[in-house]
C-alpha positions as CSV (number, residue, x, y, z in Angstrom):
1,X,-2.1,-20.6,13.2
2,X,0.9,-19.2,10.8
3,X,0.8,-16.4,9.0
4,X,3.2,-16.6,6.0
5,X,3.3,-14.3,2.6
6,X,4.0,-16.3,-0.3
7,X,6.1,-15.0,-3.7
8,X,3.0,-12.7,-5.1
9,X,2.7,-10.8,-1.7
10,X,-0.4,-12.7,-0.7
11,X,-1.1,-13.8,2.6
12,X,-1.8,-17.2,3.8
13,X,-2.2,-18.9,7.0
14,X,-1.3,-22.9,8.2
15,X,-2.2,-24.4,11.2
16,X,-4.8,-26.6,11.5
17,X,-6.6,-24.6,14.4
18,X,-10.0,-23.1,14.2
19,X,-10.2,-19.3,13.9
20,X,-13.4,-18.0,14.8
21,X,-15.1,-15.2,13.1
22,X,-13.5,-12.4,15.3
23,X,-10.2,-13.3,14.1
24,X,-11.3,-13.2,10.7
25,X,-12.7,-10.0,10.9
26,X,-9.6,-8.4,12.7
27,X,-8.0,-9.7,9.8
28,X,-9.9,-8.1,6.9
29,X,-10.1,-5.3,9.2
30,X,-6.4,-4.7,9.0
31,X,-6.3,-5.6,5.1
32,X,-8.8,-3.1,3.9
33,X,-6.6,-0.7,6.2
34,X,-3.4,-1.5,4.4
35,X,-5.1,-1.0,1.3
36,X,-6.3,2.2,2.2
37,X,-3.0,3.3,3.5
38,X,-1.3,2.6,0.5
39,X,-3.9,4.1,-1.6
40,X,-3.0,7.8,0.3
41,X,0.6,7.2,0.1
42,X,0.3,6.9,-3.8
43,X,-2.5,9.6,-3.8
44,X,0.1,12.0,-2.1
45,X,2.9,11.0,-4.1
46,X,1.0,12.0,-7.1
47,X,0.2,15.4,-5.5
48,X,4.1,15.8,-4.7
49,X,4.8,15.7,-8.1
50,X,2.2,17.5,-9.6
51,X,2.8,20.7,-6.8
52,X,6.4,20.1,-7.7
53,X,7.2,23.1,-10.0
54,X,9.1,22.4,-13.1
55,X,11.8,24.9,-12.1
56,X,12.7,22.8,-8.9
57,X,12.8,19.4,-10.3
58,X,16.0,18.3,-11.2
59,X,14.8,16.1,-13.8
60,X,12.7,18.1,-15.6
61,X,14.2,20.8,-17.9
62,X,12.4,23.3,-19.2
63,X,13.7,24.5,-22.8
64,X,13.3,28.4,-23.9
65,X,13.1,29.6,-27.1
């Protein structure tokens, strides 16, 4: 068994071996954990920029009257 990632980031396997359910399981076990590491990493990037204080940011200016 081959794993391979096609065009739309989606994973595939060939082979024409068996794989028994343990496999399987590893497998979704490790896709729900990417998932859920790349849910945090956008969750703390949104946090970055919302702690970010306009003063700091260099792309942010702040206009005064």
């Amino acid at each position: 068994m081959l794993e391979q990632i096609d065009h739309r980031g989606k994973r595939f396997t060939t082979g024409n071996e068996d794989v028994d359910d343990a496999t399987v399981a590893c497998y979704h076990r490790v896709e729900a954990l990417e998932r859920q590491t790349e849910r945090e990493i956008r969750e703390l990037e949104r946090a970055k920029a919302v702690a970010d204080p306009a003063g700091e940011s260099s792309d942010v200016e702040v206009l005064e009257r």
